[in-house]
C-alpha positions as CSV (number, residue, x, y, z in Angstrom):
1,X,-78.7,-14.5,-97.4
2,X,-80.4,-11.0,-98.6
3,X,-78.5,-7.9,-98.1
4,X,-80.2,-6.6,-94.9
5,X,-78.8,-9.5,-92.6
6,X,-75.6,-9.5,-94.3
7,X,-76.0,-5.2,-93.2
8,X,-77.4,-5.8,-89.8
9,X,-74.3,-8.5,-89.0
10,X,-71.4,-6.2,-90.3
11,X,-73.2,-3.6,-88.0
12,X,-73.0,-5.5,-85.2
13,X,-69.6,-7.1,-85.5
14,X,-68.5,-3.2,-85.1
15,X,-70.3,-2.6,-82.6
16,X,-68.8,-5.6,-81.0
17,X,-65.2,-4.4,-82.0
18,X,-65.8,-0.7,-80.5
19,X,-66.9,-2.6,-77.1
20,X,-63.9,-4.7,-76.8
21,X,-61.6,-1.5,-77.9
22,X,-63.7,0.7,-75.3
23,X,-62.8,-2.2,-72.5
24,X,-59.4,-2.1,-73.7
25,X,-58.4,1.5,-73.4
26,X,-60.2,1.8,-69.9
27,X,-57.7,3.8,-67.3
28,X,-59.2,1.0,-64.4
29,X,-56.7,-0.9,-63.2
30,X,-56.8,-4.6,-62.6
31,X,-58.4,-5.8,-59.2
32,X,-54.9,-7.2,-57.7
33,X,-53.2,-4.0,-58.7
34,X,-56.0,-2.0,-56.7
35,X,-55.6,-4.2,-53.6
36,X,-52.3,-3.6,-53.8
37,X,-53.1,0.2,-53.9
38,X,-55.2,-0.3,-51.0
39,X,-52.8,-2.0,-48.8
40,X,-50.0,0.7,-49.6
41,X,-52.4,3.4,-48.8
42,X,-53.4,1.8,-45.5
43,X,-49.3,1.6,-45.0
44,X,-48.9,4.9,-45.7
45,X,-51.9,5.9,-43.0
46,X,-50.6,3.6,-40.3
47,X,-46.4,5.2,-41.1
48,X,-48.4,8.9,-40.6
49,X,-50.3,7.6,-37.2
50,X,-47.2,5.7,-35.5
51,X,-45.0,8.9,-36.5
52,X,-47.7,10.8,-34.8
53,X,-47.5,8.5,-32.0
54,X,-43.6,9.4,-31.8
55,X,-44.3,12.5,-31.8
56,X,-46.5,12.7,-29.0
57,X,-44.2,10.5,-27.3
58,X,-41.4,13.0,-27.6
59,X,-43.5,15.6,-26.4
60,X,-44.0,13.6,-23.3
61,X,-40.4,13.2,-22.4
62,X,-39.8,17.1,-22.9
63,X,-42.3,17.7,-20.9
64,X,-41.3,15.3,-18.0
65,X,-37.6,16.9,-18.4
66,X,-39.6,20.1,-17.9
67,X,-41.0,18.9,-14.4
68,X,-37.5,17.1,-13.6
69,X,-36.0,20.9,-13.8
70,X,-38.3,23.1,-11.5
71,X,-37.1,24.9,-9.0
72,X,-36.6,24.4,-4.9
73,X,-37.3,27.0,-3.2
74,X,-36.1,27.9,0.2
75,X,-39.3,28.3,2.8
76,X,-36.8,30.6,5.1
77,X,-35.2,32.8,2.4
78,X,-37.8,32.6,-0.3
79,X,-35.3,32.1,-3.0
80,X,-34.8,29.3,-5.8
81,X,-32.6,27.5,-6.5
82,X,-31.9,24.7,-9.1
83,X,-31.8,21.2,-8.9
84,X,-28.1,20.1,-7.8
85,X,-26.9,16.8,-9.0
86,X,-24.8,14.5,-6.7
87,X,-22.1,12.9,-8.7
88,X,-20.4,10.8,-5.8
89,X,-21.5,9.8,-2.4
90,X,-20.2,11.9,0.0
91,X,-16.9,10.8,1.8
92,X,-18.1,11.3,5.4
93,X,-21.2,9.5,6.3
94,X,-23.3,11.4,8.3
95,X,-25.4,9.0,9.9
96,X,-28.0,10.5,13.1
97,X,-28.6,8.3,16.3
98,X,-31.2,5.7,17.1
99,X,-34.7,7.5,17.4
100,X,-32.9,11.2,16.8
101,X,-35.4,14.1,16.7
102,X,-34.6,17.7,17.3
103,X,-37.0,18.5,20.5
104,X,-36.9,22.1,19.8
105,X,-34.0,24.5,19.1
106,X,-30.6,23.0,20.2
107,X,-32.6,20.7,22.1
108,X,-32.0,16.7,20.7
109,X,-33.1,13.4,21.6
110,X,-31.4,9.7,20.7
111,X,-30.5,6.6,21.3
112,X,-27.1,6.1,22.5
113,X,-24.9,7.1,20.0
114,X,-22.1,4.7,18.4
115,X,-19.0,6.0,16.4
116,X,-20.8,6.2,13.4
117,X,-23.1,8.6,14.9
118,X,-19.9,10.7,15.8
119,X,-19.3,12.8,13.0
120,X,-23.0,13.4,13.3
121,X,-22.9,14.6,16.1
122,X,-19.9,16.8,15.7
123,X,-21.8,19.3,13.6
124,X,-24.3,20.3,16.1
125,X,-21.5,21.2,18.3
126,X,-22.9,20.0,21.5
127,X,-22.0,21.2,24.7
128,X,-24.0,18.6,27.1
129,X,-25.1,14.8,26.8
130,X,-27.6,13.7,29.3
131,X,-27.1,10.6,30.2
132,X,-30.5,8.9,31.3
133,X,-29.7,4.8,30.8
134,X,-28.9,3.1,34.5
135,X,-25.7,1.7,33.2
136,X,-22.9,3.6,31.8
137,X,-22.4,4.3,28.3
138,X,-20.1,2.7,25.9
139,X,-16.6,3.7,26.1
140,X,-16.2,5.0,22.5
141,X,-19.0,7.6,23.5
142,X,-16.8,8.4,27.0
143,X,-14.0,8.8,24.6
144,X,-15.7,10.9,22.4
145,X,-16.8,13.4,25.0
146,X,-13.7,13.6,26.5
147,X,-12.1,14.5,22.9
148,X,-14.7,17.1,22.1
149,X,-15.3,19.1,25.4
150,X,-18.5,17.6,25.7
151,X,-20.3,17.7,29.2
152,X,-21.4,14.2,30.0
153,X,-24.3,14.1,32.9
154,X,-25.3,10.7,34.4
155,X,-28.6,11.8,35.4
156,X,-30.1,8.6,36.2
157,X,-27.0,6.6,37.7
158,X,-27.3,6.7,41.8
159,X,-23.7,6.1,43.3
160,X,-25.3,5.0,46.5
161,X,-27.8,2.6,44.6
162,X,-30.6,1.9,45.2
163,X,-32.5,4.3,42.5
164,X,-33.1,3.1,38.7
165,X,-30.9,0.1,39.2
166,X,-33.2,-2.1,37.2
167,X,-33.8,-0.8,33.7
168,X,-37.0,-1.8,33.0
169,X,-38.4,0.0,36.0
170,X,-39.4,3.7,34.9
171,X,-37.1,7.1,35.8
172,X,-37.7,8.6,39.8
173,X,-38.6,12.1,40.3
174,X,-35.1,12.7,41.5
175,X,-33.6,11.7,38.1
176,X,-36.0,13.8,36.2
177,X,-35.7,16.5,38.1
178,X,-32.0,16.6,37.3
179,X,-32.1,16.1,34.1
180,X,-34.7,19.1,33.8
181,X,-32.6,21.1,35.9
182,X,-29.9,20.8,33.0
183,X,-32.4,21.2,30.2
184,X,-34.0,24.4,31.4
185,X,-30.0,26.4,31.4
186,X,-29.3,27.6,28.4
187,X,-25.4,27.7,28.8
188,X,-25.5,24.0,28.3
189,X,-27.1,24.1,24.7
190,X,-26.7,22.7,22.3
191,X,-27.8,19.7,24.2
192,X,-28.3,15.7,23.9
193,X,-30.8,13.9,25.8
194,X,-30.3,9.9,25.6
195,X,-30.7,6.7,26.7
196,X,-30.2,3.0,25.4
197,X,-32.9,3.1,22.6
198,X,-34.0,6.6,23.1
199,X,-37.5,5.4,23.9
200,X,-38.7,5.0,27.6
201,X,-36.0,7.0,29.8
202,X,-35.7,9.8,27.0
203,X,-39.7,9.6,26.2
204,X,-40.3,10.3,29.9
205,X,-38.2,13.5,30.3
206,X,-39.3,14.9,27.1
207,X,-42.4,14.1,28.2
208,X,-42.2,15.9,31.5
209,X,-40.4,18.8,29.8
210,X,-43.5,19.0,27.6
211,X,-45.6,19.7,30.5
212,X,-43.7,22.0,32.1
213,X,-44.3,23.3,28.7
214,X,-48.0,23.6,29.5
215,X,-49.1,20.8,26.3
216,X,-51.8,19.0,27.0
217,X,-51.5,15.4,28.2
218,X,-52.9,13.9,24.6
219,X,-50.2,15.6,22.7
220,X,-47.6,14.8,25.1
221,X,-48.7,11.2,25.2
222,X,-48.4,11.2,21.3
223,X,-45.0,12.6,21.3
224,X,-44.1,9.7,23.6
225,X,-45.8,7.0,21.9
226,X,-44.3,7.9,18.4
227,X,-40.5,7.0,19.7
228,X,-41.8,4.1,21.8
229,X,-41.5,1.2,18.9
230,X,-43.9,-1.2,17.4
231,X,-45.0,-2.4,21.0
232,X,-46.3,0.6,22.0
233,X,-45.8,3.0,25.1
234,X,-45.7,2.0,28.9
235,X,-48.6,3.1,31.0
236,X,-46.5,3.6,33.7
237,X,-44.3,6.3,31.9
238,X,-47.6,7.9,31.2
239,X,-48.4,8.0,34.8
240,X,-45.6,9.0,35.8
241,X,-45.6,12.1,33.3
242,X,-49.0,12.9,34.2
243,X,-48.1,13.1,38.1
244,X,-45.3,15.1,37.5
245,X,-45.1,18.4,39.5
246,X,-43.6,20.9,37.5
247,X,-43.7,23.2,40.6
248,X,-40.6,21.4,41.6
249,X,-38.4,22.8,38.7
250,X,-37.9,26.4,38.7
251,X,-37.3,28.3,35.2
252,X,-35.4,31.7,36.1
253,X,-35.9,33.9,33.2
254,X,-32.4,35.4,32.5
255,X,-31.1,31.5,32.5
256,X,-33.6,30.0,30.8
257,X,-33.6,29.0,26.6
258,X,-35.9,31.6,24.4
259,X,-38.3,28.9,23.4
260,X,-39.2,27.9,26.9
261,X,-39.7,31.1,28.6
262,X,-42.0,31.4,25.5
263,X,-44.0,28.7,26.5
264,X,-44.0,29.2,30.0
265,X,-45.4,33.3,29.4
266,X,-48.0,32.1,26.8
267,X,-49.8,29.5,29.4
């Protein structure tokens, strides 16, 4: 072997040395420890995003306790106030008639009421019931009118017979005319009108009230229809509200409730 090739192969065995120390000192990490790197970064990035989601979340429920603490504000006196918490159910129920509906002011409509309408009733601190059913009312209502100074009329019941003895037959003129009689008299307000189910009998001297009011017959036969249940109104009442002469009821003015001499000076 001459002394070039035994040169050239030293040579190369350090070149071949300075490789493997080159590989050997390298600062890249094996591939299993940068997968690993990988997968903790993508930890990391997923940590950051569900703490963001937190966040948000946060933000949303502030923001819904926000809303939940708005203000009520009072339509008559223009004022706020805030948002009152009920921590007990009250000890009184206060529970309104079947079909109750204020008519206009002081002016009601029911069912008949039971005692647990009573107390109910007691804070409207009525001064008349009208009475419109053929049959006489329960005797806890009797007994509660009696208690109370309450004016019971039995507009409807005929001593002689013979009138609005059947109760599926509508109301005569002579037992809506009484009934308006009372209704158009202030010093009996505040004032029930009634019957059984507050439907019919009650629907047909609103009704008639409502024209002397000077509605129109589409509005009046709404108003009656809307207390008249799920099978509807009786054409009959309808007739009979439409034929009704209000000439036959007179309104004097120093007598009469604000709201109706209202109506009657605006027609």
């Amino acid at each position: 072997m001459t002394d070039d090739v035994v040169d050239t192969l030293a040579e190369d065995l350090k070149i071949s040395k300075a490789v493997e120390a080159l590989h050997f000192n390298s600062p890249t990490k094996p591939k299993s420890e940068s997968l690993n790197t990988t997968n903790k970064n993508e930890n990391e990035a997923n940590n950051y995003d569900d703490n963001d989601d937190e966040e948000n979340d946060n933000d949303d429920d502030d923001d819904d306790d926000n809303d939940d603490e708005h203000i009520y504000i009072n339509e008559e006196t223009e004022t706020g106030v805030e948002r009152i918490l009920v921590s007990k159910a009250p000890e009184e129920r206060i529970v309104p008639p079947l079909n109750f509906c204020p008519v206009e002011r002081y002016l009601y409509r029911s069912g008949q009421p039971s005692p647990v309408n009573f107390p109910f009733l007691l804070n409207l601190h009525l001064k008349t019931i009208i009475w419109l059913a053929n049959e006489e009312p329960q005797d806890t209502l009797l007994e509660f009118c009696e208690s109370n100074n309450i004016e019971l009329q039995f507009a409807a019941i005929n001593p002689d017979a013979g009138e609005d003895d059947n109760p599926w037959d509508g109301l005569t003129e002579h037992s809506i005319i009484n009934a308006l009689k009372t209704i158009v008299e202030k010093k009996n307000y505040p004032m029930l009108v009634c019957c059984g189910m507050g439907r019919h009998r009650t629907g047909t001297v609103i009704g008639c009230l409502r024209k002397l009011m000077a509605w129109n017959l589409a509005s009046v036969s709404e108003e009656y229809r809307r207390f008249s249940g799920s099978r509807g109104g009786r054409i009959l009442v309808e007739l009979l509200i439409e034929a009704f002469d209000t000439k036959l009821i007179k309104i004097e003015k120093d007598k009469a409730p604000d709201w109706l001499l209202t109506a009657v000076e605006s027609d």
